[in-house]
Structure formats: structure tokens, C-alpha cells
PAMI-737771 format. One record per residue (C-alpha): x, y, z. Coordinates in steps of 0.001 Angstrom, whole numbers, padded with zeros to 6 digits, always signed. Layout:
! PAMI-737771
XYZ/...
***
This chain:
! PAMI-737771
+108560+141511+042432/+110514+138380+043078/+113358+136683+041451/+115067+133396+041028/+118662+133122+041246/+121312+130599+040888/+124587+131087+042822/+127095+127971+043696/+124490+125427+042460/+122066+126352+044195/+118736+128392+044138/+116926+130816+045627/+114065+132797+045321/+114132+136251+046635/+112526+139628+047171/+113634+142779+048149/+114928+143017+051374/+115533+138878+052184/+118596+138012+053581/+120447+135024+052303/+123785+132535+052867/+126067+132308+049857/+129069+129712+049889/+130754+132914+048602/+133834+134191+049459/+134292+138094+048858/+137140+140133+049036/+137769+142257+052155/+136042+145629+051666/+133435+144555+049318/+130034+146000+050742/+128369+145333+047022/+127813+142369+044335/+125792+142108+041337/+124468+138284+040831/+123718+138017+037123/+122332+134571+036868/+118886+135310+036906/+116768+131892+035834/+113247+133631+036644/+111788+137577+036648/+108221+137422+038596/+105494+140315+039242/+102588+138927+040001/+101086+137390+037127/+103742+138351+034706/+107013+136469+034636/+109995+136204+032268/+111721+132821+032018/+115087+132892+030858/+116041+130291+028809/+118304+129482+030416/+119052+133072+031678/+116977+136427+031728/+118680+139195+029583/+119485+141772+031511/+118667+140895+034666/+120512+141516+037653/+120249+140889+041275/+121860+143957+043401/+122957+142411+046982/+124894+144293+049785/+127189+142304+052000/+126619+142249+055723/+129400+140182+056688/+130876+136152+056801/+129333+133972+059345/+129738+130184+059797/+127429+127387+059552/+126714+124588+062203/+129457+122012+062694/+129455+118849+060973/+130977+116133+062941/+131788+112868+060952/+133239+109671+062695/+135131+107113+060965/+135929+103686+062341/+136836+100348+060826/+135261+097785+062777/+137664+095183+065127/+140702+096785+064272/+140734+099586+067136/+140634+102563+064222/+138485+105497+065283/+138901+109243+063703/+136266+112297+064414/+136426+114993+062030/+134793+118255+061942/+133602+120813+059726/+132011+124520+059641/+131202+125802+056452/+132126+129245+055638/+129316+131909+054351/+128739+135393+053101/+125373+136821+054850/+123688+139296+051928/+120686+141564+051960/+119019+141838+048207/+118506+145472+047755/+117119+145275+044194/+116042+143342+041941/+116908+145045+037849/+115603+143952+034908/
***
């Protein structure tokens, strides 16, 4: 059985046991979430389309922590005028294991 979700824009399709990177932030202590926006409910042939969500459906996930991403370096500069800035940037995640998929 597989699933698609939508959480911070973005989608993903999932299965029991994947492990994913939500933009997420959780409060300290959480070990579980429920995602509820469920676009798609697949089992093989069968599959419920939501229109735009699936009734009922939720997505059980069980936090396994915060991690960050890869830094982003940007450089600004304006050309002849000696005006040079690097910036930097790590984005902030919640690591997740889906533990069940309920529809």
C-alpha cells in the first residue's frame, strides 16, 4: 500500500517504513504526528483519489530526530564598486519514519 502526501508544498509518495525530510518543526518531546493531507490511497490496482483530499485518510509518522541540510552558499557582488557579501544557509529538517498508512 502506498500513499501520496502533501506536507509544506511539497509531495511525497510513501510506504510503510520510508524515511523522509519534512521542513517541519516539532515540539520537543514529540515522538508522533498524524499527516492528514492525503491527495492519493494506492494498493495495487485499486486507488482512491481525493478530490482534493482522501476522507479519512491519515498518514501515522514517528519522529527520529532534526537534522540539517547541506549549506547553501550565495555570493553577492556589484560589479566595479569593490562590494562583495557571502551568505550562507542550512535548512532545518525533521527526519520521520511512516509507520502506517490509515484509511
Amino acid at each position: 500500500m502506498y500513499a501520496i502526501i502533501e506536507e509544506g508544498s511539497k509531495q511525497f509518495k510513501v510506504t510503510t517504513g520510508d524515511t523522509l525530510l519534512l521542513d517541519r518543526k516539532v515540539e520537543e518531546g514529540t515522538t508522533t504526528l498524524n499527516l492528514e493531507r492525503v491527495l492519493l490511497v494506492g494498493d495495487g490496482a485499486d486507488a482512491k483519489i481525493g478530490a482534493p483530499l482522501v476522507a479519512g485518510a491519515t498518514v501515522s509518522v514517528s519522529v527520529l530526530g532534526e537534522v540539517k541540510g547541506k549549506k547553501v552558499i550565495s555570493f553577492d557582488y556589484k560589479r566595479r564598486k569593490g562590494y562583495r557579501k557571502t551568505k550562507g544557509h542550512r535548512q532545518q529538517y525533521t527526519r520521520v519514519k511512516v509507520t502506517a498508512i490509515n484509511v
